[in-house]
C-alpha positions in Angstrom: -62.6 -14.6 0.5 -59.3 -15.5 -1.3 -56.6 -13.9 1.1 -52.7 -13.7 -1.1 -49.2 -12.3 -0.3 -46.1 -13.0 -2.6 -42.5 -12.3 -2.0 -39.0 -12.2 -3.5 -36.9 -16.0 -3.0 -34.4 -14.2 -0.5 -33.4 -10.6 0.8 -29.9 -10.1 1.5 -29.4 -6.3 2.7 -25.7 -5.2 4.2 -22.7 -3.0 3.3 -20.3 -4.4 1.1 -23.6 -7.2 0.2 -22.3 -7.1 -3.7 -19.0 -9.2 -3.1 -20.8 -12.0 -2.0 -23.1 -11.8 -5.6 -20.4 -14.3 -7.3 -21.4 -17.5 -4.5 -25.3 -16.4 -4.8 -25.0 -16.8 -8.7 -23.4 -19.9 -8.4 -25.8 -21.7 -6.2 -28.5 -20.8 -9.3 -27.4 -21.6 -12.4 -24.0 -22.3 -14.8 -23.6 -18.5 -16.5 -25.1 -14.9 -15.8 -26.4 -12.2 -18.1 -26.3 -9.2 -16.1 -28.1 -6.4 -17.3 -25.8 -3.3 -16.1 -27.0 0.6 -15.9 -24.2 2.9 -17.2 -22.7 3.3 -13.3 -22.7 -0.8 -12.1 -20.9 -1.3 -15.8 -18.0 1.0 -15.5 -17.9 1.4 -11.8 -19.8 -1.0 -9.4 -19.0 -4.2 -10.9 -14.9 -3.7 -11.6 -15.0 -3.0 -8.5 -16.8 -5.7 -6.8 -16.2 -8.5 -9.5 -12.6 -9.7 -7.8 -14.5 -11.3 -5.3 -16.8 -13.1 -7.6 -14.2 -15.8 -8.1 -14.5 -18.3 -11.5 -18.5 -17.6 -11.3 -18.9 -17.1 -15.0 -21.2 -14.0 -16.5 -21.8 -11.5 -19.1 -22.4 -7.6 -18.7 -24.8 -6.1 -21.0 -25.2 -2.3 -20.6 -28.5 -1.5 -20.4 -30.5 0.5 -23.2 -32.0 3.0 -21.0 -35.8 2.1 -21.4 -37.9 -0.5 -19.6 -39.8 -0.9 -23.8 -40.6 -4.2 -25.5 -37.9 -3.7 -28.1 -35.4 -3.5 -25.1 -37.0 -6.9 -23.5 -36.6 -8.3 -26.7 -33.2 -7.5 -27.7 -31.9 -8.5 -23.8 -34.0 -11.6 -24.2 -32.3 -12.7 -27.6 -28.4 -11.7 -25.5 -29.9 -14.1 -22.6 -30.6 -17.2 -25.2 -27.6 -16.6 -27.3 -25.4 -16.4 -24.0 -27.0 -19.9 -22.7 -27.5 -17.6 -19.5 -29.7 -19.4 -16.7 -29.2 -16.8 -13.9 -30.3 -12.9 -15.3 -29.4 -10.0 -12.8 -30.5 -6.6 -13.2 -27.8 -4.3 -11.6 -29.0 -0.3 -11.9 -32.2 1.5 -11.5 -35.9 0.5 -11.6 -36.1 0.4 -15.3 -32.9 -1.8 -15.3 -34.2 -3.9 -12.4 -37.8 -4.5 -14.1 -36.0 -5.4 -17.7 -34.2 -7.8 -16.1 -37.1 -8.9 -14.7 -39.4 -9.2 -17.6 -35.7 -10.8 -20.0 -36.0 -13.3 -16.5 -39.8 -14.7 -17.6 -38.9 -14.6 -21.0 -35.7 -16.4 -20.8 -36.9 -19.2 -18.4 -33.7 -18.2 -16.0 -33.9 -17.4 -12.4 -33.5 -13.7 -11.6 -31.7 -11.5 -9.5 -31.7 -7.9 -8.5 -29.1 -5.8 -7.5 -30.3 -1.9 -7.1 -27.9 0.6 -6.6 -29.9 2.8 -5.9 -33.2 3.1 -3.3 -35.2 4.9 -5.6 -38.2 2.8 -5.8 -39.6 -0.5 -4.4 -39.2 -2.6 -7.6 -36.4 -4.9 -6.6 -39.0 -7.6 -4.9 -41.6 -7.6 -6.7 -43.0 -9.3 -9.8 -44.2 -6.5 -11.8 -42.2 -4.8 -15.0 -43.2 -1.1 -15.5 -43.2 -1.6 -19.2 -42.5 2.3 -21.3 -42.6 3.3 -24.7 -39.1 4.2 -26.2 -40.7 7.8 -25.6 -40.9 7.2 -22.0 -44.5 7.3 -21.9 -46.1 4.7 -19.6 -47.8 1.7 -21.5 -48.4 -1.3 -19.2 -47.8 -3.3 -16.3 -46.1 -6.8 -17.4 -47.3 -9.1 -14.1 -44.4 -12.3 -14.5 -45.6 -15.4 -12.9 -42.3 -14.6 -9.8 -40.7 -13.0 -7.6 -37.2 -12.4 -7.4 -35.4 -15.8 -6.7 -32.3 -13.3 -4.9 -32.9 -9.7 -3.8 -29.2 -8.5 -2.8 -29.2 -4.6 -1.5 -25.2 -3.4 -1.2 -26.3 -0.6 1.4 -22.8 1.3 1.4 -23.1 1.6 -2.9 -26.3 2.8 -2.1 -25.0 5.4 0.2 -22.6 6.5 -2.0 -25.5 7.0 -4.7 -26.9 10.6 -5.1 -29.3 12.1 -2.5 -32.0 12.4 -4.9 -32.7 8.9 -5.3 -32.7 7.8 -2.0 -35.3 10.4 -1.5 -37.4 9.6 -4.8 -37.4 5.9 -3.2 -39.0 7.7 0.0 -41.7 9.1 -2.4 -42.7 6.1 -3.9 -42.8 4.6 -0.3 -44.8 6.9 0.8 -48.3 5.5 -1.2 -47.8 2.4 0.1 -49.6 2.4 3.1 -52.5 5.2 1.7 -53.2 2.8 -1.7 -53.2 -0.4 0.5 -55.2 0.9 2.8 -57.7 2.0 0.1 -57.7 -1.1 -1.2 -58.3 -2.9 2.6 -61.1 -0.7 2.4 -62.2 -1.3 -1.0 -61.9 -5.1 -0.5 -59.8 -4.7 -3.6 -57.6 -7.3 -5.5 -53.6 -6.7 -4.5 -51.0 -7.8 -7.0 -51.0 -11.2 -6.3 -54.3 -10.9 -7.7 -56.5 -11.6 -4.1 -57.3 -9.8 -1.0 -54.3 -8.6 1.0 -53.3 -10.1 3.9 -53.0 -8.8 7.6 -49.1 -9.2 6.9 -49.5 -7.1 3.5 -51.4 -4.0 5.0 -48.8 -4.1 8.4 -46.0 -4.3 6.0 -47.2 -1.5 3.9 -48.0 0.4 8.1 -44.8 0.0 9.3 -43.5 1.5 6.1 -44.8 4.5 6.2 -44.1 4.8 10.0 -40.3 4.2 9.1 -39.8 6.7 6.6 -41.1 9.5 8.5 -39.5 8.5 11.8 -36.1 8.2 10.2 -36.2 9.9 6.6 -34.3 13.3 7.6 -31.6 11.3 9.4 -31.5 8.9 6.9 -31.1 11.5 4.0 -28.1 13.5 5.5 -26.1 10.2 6.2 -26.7 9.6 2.3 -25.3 13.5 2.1 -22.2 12.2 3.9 -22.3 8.6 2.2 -22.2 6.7 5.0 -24.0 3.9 6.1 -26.0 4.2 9.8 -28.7 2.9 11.4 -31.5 5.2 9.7 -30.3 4.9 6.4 -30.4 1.3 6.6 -33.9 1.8 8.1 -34.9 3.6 4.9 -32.9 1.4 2.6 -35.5 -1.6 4.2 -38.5 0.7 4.1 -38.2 1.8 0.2 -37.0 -1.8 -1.1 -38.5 -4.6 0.6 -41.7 -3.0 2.9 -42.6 -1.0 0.1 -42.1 -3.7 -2.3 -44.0 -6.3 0.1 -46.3 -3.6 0.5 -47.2 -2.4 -2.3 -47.7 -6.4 -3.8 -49.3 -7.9 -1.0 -51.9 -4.8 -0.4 -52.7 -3.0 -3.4 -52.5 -0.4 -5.4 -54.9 2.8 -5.8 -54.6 6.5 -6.6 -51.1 7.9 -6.6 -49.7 4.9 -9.0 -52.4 5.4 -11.3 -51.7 9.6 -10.9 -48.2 9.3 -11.3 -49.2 7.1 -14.8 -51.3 9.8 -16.2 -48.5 12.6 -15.7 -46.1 10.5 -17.3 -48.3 11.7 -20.9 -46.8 15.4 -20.6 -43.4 15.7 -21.2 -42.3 18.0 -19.2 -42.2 15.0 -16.2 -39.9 12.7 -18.0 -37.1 14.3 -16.3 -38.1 13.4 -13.2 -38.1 10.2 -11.3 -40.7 7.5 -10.5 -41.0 8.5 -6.7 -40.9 12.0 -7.4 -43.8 12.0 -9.2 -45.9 9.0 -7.2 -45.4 11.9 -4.3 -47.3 14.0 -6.2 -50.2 11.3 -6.7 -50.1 11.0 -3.0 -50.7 14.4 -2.1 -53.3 14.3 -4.9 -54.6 11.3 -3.0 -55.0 13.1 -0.4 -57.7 15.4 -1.3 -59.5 13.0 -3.6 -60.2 10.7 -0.9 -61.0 13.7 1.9 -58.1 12.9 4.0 -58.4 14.6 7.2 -56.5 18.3 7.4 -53.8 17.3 10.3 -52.7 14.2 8.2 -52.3 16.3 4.8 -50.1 18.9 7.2 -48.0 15.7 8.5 -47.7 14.6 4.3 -46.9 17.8 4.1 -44.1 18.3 6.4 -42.8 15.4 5.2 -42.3 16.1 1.9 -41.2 19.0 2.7 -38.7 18.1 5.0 -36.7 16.0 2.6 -37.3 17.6 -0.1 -39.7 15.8 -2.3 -42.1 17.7 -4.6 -45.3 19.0 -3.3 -46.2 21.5 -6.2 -46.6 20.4 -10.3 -43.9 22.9 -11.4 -41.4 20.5 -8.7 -42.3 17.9 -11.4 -41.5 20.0 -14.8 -45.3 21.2 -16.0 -45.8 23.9 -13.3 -47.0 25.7 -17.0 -49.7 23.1 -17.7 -52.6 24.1 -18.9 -56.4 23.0 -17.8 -56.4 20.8 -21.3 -52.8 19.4 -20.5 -54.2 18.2 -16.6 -57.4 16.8 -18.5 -54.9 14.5 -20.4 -53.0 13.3 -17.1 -56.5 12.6 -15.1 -58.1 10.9 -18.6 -55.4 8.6 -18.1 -55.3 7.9 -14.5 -58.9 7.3 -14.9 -58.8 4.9 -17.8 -60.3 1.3 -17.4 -58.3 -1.2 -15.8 -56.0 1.7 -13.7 -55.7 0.8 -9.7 -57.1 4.8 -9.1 -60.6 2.6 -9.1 -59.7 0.5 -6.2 -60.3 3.5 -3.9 -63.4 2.6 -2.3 -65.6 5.0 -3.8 -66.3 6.1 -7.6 -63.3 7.9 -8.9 -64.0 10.3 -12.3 -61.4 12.5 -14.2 -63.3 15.6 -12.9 -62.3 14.6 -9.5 -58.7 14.1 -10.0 -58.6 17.2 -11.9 -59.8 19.1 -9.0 -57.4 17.3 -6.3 -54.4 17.9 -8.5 -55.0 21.3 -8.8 -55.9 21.4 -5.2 -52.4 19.7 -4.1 -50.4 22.3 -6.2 -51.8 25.2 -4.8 -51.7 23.9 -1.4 -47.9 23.2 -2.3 -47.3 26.8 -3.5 -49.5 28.4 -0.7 -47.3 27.0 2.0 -44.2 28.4 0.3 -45.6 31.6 0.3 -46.5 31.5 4.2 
C-alpha cells in the first residue's frame, strides 16, 4: 500500500511576519510578481514594503476570479516581467491564481493570505472557477508552496467573517479524511494518507472547537492572542496538511454542487463547506451527540447551519436536484466515503441538515 504526505517548502506564522517577505523573496529568485487582492494593493503592501529593502517586485491587482483567462493573463505579466519568484497576497482565489501563474510560469511560489478563510495557502491545489463563479475544476500543480508566510496581526485586523469561514472549511477536514482512512481512499498526493495526515487533520478539528469562540472575539477586538494564533494554525497549515495528506470526501464535493445556484456566490468557501459538513453528517449516519457538538459549534461562532444562511433558503426540490447531480458527478471526492453515495441520498441529507438547522432556532 503506497502511503504519501506533501507539504508547503516552509511555514512562517507571527505578527508583523510580512516585513520580513522582502529577505524571503530574495533568497528565491531576482524579481517578484505579486498577485495583490484589492486590500494587500492599496493597504497591506505600502504599508509593509519599507522594510522590503532593494528586493525588486511588481504588484498586479488581482482580477477577482480564480478562471483560466485570469491564469493566463497573470501568466503572460509573469513572463513579460522576467519574474522568478510569484506571491499571491489576498484571499483563496488570489492565493490559488498565484499558485496555478507559479506552475505555469516555472517560478517558485509564495503565499501570503491575509486572511484565514480557508486552508489553501499550503497546498498544491488551484480551485479553478468560471468567470461566472461556478466551480469547474481542481488544477493539481506538481508543488507545494516553496514559502508559506502567515502575518497573524493583518489577519487579526481582517473582518470576523473570514476568520470564521476558515473555521468552516476546517471543520471537514478531519470528517472527509477520516472517510477516506476508512475508505482506503487516494488523498491529494494521490496515495493512502499517512498516520501524520489523518492526526494532522485530528488535532485540527480538536483545535478549532477548543479555542474557536476565544479566538473569534480577539479577531472582534483585532488583536493577536494565544487562541487566535491557535486558529490561525488550525485553518492554514493543519487544515491544509490535512486536508492534502488525508483526503477529501463529502462536504468539498457538497460545497461544489451548491456553487451551480446562484444565490451561494455571495458567500464564502468555508461558509458553504460547513454546510457540506452538516450534510455529511447525516449522509454518513453520524451518531446524534456528535451532530449536537457540530451543531453547537457552528452555532457558537456563527457559521451557517441552515440553506437560507447560504442565500437559497427559497430553493426548490429541482434547484437541490442540480446541487446533489453535481456533487455526485464522476470523479468528485463525495465517492470516497466508504460506502455508495447517490444524488437521492445527498438530497435527503441536505434537506435533513436544513431543517435540523431551522428546528433548533425555533426551540
Amino acid at each position: 500500500m503506497k502511503q504519501t504526505a506533501i507539504f508547503p517548502g516552509r511555514y512562517l506564522q507571527q505578527e508583523n511576519a510580512l516585513q520580513r517577505l522582502g529577505r524571503n523573496i530574495g533568497r528565491m529568485g531576482k524579481h517578484a510578481l505579486i498577485i495583490a487582492g484589492k486590500t494587500a494593493a492599496e493597504t497591506i503592501i505600502p504599508a509593509n514594503q519599507c522594510h522590503w529593502g532593494n528586493c525588486p517586485f511588481t504588484v498586479e491587482q488581482f482580477g477577482g476570479e480564480c478562471s483560466d483567462e485570469e491564469i493566463e493573463r497573470l501568466t503572460a505579466l509573469a513572463k513579460e516581467s522576467a519574474s522568478d519568484v510569484i506571491v499571491g497576497m489576498g484571499g483563496g482565489k488570489v492565493i490559488d491564481t498565484a499558485k496555478a501563474v507559479g506552475h505555469a510560469a516555472n517560478a517558485r511560489t509564495v503565499i501570503a493570505p491575509t486572511i484565514a478563510s480557508t486552508d489553501a495557502p499550503t497546498s498544491a491545489v488551484s480551485v479553478i472557477y468560471k468567470p461566472d463563479g461556478a466551480f469547474s475544476r481542481y488544477l493539481f500543480v506538481p508543488r507545494n508552496p516553496d514559502l508559506v508566510i502567515v502575518d497573524t496581526q493583518v489577519i487579526a485586523e481582517a473582518p470576523v467573517r473570514f476568520l470564521v469561514a476558515g473555521m468552516g472549511d476546517a471543520l471537514a477536514t478531519w470528517f472527509e479524511a477520516d472517510s477516506c482512512r476508512q475508505s482506503f481512499s487516494s488523498n491529494q498526493a494521490a496515495g493512502y494518507g499517512t498516520l501524520a495526515g489523518f492526526s494532522l487533520a485530528r488535532l485540527c478539528y480538536d483545535t478549532i472547537l477548543e479555542y474557536g469562540v476565544a479566538a473569534k472575539t480577539s479577531c472582534e477586538r483585532k488583536v493577536v492572542t494565544p487562541a487566535l494564533e491557535h486558529v490561525v494554525e488550525a485553518n492554514t497549515l493543519l487544515s491544509g496538511l490535512g486536508f492534502e495528506s488525508g483526503g477529501l470526501a463529502s462536504a468539498h464535493s457538497i460545497h461544489n454542487g451548491l456553487t451551480q445556484l446562484h444565490g451561494t456566490h455571495d458567500f464564502y468557501h468555508g461558509e458553504k463547506v460547513a454546510i457540506g459538513v452538516l450534510a455529511g453528517l447525516f449522509l454518513c449516519d453520524r451518531p446524534s451527540e456528535l451532530i449536537d457538538d457540530v451543531y453547537d459549534f457552528c452555532e457558537s461562532i456563527g457559521l451557517p447551519t441552515t440553506l437560507g444562511d447560504v442565500g437559497i433558503g427559497d430553493a426548490s426540490d429541482d434547484d437541490l436536484r442540480l446541487v446533489t447531480q453535481a456533487a455526485c458527478i464522476e470523479g468528485e471526492t463525495i465517492h470516497h466515503e466508504p460506502f455508495p453515495v447517490t444524488p437521492d441520498a445527498v438530497f435527503a441529507a441536505l434537506k435533513t441538515a436544513d431543517q435540523v438547522g431551522l428546528n433548533r432556532r425555533e426551540s
